[in-house]
C-alpha positions as CSV (number, residue, x, y, z in Angstrom):
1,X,12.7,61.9,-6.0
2,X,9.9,64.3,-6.8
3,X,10.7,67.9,-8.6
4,X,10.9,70.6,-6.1
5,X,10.1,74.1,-6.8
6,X,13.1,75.9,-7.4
7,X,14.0,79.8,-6.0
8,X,16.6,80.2,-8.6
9,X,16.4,79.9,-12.8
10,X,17.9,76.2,-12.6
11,X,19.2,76.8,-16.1
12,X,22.1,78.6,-14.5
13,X,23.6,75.9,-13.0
14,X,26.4,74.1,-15.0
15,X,25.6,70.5,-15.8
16,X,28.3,69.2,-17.7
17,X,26.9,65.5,-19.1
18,X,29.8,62.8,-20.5
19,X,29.0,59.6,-22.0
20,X,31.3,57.1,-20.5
21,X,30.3,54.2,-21.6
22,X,27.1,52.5,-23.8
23,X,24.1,53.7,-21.6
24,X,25.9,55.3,-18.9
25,X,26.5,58.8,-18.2
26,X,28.8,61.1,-15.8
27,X,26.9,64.3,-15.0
28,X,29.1,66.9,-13.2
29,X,27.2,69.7,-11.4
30,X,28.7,73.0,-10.2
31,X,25.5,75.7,-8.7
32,X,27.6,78.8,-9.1
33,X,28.5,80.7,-5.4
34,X,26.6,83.3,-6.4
35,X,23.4,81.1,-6.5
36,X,24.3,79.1,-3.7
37,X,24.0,82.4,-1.8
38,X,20.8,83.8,-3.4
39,X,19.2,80.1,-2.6
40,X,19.7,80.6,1.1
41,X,19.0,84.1,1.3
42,X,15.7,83.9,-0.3
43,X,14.6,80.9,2.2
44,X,15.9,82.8,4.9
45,X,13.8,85.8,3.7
46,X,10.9,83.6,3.6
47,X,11.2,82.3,7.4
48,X,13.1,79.0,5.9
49,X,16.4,78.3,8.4
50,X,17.4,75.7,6.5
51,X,20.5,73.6,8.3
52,X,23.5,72.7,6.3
53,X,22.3,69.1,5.5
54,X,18.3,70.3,4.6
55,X,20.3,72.7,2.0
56,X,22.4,70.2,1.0
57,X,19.5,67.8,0.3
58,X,17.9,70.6,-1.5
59,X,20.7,71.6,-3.7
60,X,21.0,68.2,-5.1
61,X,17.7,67.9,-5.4
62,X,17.5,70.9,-7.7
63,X,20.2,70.2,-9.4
64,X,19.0,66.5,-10.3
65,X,15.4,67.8,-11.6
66,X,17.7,70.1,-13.8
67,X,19.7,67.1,-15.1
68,X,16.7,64.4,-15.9
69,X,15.0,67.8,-17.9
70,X,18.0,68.4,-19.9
71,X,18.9,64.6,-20.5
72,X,14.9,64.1,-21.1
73,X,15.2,60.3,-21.9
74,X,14.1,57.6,-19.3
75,X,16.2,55.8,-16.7
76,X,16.2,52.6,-15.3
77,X,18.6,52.9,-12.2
78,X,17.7,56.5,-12.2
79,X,21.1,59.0,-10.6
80,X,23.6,57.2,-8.5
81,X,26.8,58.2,-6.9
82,X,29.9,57.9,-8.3
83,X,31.9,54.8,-6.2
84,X,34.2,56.5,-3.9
85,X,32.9,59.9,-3.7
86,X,31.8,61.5,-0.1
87,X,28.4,63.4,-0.4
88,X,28.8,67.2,-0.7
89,X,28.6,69.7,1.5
90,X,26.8,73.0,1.7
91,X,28.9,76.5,2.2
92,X,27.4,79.4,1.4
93,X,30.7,81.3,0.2
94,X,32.1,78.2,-2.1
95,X,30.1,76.8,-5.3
96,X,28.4,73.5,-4.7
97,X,29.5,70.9,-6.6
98,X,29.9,66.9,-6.7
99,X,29.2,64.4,-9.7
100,X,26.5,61.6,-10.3
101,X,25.8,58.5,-12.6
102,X,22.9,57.9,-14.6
103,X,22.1,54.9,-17.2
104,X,19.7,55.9,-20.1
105,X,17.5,53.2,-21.7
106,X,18.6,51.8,-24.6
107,X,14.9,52.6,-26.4
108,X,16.3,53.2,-29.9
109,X,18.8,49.9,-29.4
110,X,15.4,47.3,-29.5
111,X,15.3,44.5,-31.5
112,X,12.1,44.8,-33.6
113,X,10.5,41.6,-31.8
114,X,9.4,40.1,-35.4
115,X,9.7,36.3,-35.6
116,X,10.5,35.6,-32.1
117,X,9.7,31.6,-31.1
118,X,7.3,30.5,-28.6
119,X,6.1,27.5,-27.7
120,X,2.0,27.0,-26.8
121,X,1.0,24.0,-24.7
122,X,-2.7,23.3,-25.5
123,X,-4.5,20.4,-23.7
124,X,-8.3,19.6,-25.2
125,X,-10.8,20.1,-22.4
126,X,-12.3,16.8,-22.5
127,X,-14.9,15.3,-20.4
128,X,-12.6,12.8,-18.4
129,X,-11.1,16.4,-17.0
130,X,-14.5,18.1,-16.2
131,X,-15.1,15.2,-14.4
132,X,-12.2,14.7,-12.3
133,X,-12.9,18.5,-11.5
134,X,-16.1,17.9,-10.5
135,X,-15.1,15.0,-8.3
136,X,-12.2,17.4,-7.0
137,X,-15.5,20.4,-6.4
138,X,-17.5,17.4,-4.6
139,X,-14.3,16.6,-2.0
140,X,-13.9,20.4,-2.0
141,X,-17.3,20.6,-0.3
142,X,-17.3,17.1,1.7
143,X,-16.7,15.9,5.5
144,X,-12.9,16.2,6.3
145,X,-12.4,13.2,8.4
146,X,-8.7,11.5,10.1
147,X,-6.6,9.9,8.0
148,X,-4.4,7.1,9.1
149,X,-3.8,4.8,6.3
150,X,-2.0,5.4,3.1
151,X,-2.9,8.0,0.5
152,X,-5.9,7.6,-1.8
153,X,-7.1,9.9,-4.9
154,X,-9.4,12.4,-3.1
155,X,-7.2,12.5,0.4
156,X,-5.8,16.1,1.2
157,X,-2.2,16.6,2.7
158,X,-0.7,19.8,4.7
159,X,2.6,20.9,5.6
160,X,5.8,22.3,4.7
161,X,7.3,21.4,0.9
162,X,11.0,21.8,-0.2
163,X,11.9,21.8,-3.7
164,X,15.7,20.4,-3.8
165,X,18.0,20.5,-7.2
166,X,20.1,16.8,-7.2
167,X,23.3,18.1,-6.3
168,X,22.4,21.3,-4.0
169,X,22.1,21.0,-0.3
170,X,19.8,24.1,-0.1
171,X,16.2,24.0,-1.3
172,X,15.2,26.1,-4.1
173,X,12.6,27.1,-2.4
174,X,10.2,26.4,0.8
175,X,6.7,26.9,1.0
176,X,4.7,26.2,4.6
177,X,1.1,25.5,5.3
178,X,1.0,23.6,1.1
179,X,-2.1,21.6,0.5
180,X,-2.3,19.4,-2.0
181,X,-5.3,17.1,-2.7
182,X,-4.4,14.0,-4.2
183,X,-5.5,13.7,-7.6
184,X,-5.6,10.8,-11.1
185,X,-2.5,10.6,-12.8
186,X,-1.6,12.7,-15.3
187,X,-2.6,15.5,-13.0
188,X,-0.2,18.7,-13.2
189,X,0.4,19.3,-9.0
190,X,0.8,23.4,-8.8
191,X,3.0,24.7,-5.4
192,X,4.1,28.0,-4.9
193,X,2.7,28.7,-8.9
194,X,4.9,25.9,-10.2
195,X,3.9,23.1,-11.9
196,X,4.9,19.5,-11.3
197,X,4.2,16.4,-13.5
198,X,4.2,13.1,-12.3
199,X,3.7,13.6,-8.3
200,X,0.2,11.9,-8.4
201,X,1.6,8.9,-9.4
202,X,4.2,8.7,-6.4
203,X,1.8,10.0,-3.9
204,X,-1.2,7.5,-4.5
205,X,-0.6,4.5,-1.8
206,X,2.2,6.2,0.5
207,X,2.8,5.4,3.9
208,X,1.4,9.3,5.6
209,X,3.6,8.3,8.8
210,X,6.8,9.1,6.9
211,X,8.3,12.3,5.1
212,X,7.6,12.2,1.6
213,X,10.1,12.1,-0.4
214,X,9.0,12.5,-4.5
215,X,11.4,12.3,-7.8
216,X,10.4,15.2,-9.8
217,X,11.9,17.6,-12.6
218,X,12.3,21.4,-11.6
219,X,9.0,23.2,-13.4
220,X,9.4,25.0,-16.6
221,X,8.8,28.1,-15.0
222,X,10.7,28.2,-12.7
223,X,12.5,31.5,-12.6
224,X,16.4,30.8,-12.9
225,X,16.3,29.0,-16.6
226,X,19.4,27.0,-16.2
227,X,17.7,24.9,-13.4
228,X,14.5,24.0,-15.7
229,X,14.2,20.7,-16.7
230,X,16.8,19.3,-14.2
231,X,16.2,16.7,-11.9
232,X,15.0,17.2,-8.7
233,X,13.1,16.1,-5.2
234,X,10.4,17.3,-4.0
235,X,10.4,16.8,0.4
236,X,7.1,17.0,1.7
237,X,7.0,16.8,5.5
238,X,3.0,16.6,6.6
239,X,1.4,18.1,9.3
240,X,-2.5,16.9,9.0
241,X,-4.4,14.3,6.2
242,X,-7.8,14.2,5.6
243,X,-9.7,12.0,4.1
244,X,-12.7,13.7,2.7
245,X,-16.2,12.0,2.6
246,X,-17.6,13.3,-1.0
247,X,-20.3,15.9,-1.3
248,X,-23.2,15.1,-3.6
249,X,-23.5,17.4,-6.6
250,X,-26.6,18.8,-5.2
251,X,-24.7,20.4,-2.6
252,X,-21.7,21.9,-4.8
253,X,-24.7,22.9,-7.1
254,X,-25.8,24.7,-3.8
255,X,-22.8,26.4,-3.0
256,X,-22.4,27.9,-6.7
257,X,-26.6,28.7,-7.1
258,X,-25.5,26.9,-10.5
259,X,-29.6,25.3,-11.3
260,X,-28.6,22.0,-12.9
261,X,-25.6,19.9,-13.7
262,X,-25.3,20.3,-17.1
263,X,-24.5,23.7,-16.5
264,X,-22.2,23.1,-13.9
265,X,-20.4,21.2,-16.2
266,X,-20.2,23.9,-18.6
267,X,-19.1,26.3,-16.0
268,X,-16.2,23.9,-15.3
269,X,-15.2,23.4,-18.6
270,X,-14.9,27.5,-19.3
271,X,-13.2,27.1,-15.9
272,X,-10.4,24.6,-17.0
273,X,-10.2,26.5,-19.9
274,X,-9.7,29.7,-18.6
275,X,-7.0,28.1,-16.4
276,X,-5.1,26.7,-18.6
277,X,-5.0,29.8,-20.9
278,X,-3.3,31.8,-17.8
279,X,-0.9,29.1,-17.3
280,X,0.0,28.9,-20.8
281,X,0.4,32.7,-21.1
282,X,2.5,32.7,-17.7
283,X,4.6,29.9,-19.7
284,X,5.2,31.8,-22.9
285,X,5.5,35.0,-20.8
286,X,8.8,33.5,-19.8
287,X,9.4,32.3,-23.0
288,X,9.2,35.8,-24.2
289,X,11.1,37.6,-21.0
290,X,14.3,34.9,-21.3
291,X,14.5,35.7,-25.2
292,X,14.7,39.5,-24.4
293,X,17.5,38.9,-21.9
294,X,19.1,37.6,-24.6
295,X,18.4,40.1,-27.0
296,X,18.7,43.7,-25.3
297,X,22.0,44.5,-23.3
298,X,21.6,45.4,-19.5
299,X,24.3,46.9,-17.3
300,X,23.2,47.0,-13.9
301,X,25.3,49.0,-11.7
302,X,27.3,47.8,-9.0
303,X,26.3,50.0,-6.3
304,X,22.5,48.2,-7.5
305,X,23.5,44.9,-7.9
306,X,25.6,45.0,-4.6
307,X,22.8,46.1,-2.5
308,X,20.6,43.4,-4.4
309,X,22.9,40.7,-3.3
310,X,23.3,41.7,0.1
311,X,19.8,42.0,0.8
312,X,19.6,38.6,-0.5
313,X,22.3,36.9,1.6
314,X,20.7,38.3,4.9
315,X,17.0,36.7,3.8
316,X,19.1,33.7,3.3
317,X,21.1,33.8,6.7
318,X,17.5,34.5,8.0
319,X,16.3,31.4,6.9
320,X,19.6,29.6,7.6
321,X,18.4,30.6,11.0
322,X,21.7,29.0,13.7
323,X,24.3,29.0,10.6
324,X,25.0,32.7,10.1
325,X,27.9,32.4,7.1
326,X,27.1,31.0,3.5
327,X,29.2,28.2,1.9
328,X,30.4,29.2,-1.6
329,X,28.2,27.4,-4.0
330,X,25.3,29.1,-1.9
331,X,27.0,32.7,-2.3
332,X,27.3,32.3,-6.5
333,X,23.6,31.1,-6.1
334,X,22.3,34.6,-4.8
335,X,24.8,36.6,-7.3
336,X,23.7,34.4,-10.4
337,X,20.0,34.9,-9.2
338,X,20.0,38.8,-8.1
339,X,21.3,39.5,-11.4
340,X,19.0,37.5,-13.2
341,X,16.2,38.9,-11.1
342,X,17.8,42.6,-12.0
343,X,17.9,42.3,-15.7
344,X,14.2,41.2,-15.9
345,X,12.9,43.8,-13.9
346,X,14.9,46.0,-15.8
347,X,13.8,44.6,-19.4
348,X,10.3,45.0,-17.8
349,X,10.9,48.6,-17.2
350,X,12.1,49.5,-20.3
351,X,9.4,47.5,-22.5
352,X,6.8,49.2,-20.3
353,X,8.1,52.5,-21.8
354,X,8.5,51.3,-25.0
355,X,5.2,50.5,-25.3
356,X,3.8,53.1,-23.1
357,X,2.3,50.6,-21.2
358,X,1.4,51.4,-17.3
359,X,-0.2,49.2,-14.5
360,X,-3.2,50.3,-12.5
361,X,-4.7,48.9,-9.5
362,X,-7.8,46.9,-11.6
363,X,-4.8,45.4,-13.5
364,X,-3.2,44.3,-9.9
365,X,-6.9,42.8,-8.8
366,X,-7.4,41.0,-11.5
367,X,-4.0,39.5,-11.6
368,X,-4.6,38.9,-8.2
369,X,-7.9,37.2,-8.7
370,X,-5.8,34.9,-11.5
371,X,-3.3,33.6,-8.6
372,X,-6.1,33.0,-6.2
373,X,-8.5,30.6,-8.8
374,X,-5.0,29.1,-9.9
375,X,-4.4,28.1,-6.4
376,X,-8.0,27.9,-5.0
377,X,-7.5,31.0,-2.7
378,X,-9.7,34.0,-1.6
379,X,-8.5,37.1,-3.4
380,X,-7.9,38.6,-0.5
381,X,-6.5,36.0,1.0
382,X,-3.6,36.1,-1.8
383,X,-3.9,40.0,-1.0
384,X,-2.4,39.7,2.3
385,X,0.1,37.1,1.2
386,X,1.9,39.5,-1.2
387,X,1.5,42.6,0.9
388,X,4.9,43.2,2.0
389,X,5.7,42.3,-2.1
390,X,3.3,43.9,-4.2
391,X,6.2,44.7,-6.6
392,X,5.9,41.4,-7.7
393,X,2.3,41.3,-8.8
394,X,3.2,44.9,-10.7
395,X,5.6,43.2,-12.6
396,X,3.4,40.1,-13.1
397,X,0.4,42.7,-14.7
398,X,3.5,44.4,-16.7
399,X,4.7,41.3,-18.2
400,X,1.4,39.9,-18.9
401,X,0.9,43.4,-21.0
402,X,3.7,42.8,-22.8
403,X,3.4,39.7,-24.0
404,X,-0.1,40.7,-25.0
405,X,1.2,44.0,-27.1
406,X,4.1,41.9,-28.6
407,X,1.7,38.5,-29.3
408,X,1.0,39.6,-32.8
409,X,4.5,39.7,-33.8
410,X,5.8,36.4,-32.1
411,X,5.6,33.1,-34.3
412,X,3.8,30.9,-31.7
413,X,3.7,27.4,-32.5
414,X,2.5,24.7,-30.6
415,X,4.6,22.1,-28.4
């Protein structure tokens, strides 16, 4: 909420503020009768006729601005009402009164940061990989042609992928319209950001007239830590395959205005560098987000983490589509995951104002420009993907801040 202007010295109401708990405070409010009257006499006198409700709303508006002064440290969950409590009421002859929650961040709880473990992955850029890039530039600029034989390297696949945990009967997640273009072994495969090893190998010779159905390990970054590492399937169900009849290097030379090859290849190589910097930043970025869960002590409210886990059970009947009621296993899946997903964006909040750190919108572009070269998009095409989720790219730039402000206090060492 946004401070109003008040008609009343707001230091005359009675804010009564009770620690209940670690981080958690009861405020009690009482705005005298007296003021209560004045309030509505002076709007009156200025051609305001507010209704019970619009003074109601403005009340407790005042009255929280008056609070968060007076407290003057920051909030995560910000003021929240107490469980069981009906919303007051306006009366111009009885004091106005009712009773809030607020959390306070634990800023002078932090864990000093020093010495904290991360792993680095580092790959040498050699020339074997600007070359395979190259060759992946040239079928990026060739002559898409039918497919109806099995897979080759250079062949490109669409259509809907489902990442499945062995053991779970609902996907982890679900991505449509995924191209992948088939690529050497050793190739990392990135869908939906993650990162897969050892896909190439099963894809190269397929049968394209079947579902594909690919052994894999769930990707290090994946969000819920307990599922990393685990074993996994990958079910790719295509929709169209290409087979692409290679460009020459004159025409990708075209396309970039790059003069010669040999610095083509030097662009590349700054390229797959740049690359895999991000993706090994992203990857100790987690490294760094899953140690602070562990570190710093988060109660999320249950009015916050209820609405979080109901919001995500109706995205999930959504896409259940005909079955409208969750088993069990899927239910403690949602809870586990909304609180995870609460306690990062949380620890995000309050290291952003530990560290006085704040996200503009050139720090939302150019993280935006990072996801569209990490999965050959348009930047504006990646625009329009997260537009109904921009929170998420916020907190991608925050993070990324982070780790950057805390990076020369971490022992980084490589993998």
């Amino acid at each position: 909420m946004q401070p109003v202007n008040s008609p009343i010295d707001p230091q005359d109401i009675n804010i009564n503020i009770t620690e209940i708990e670690p981080q958690n405070l009861q405020i009690d409010f009482e705005v005298p009768q007296r003021l209560v009257k004045r309030i509505y006499k002076k709007l009156k006198k200025g051609g305001l006729d507010y209704t019970e409700q619009q003074m109601s709303d403005l009340l407790i508006q005042i009255c929280l601005d008056e609070a968060s002064r007076r407290i003057d440290k920051a909030s995560i969950w910000g003021f929240l009402p107490l469980v069981d409590t009906s919303k007051p009421t306006f009366n111009i002859d009885a004091p106005f009164t009712f009773k809030m929650n607020r959390d306070v961040m634990p800023l002078d709880q932090l864990p000093s940061f020093e010495g904290i473990q991360i792993k680095s992955i580092e790959q040498e850029i050699t020339d074997k990989l600007v070359d395979q890039e190259l060759h992946s530039q040239k079928l990026q600029f060739g002559n898409p042609l039918p497919l109806d034989g099995p897979l080759t390297i250079g062949d490109r696949i669409t259509g809907q992928a489902s990442l499945y945990m062995d053991g779970d009967e609902d996907p982890l997640f679900e991505g449509k319209n995924i191209q992948i273009e088939i690529r050497d072994h050793g190739n990392l495969l990135l869908i939906d950001q993650l990162p897969f090893e050892g896909l190439f190998e099963q894809l190269v010779g397929i049968d394209i007239s079947k579902k594909l159905t690919l052994q894999t390990k769930i990707p290090y970054t994946y969000p819920e830590k307990s599922r990393r590492g685990k074993k996994g399937t990958l079910v790719f169900d295509i929709h169209a395959a290409e087979k692409i009849e290679i460009a020459s290097v004159d025409k990708v030379l075209e396309h970039y205005g790059t003069p010669n090859e040999v610095i083509l290849r030097a662009q590349i190589k700054e390229s797959l560098k740049h690359n895999q910097d991000a993706m090994n930043q992203l990857m100790m970025t987690n490294q760094l987000f899953e140690t602070l869960k562990n570190l710093i002590d988060i109660n999320v409210p249950e009015p916050i983490l209820k609405a979080s886990i109901q919001r995500a059970k109706q995205n999930r009947i959504a896409q259940n589509k005909a079955n409208e009621t969750l088993r069990p296993e899927e239910e403690e899946k949602i809870i586990e995951e909304a609180k995870d997903l609460l306690r990062t964006q949380a620890i995000t909040m309050i290291m952003c104002e530990h560290l006085r750190i704040g996200v503009g919108e050139q720090d939302m572009d150019k993280q935006i420009r990072i996801l569209a070269e990490r999965q050959r998009k348009r930047p504006e095409d990646i625009k329009a993907e997260y537009i109904q989720r921009m929170s998420i790219i916020k907190n991608m730039c925050a993070q990324d801040k982070i780790f950057n402000e805390l990076k020369g206090k971490l022992e980084i060492i490589g993998a």
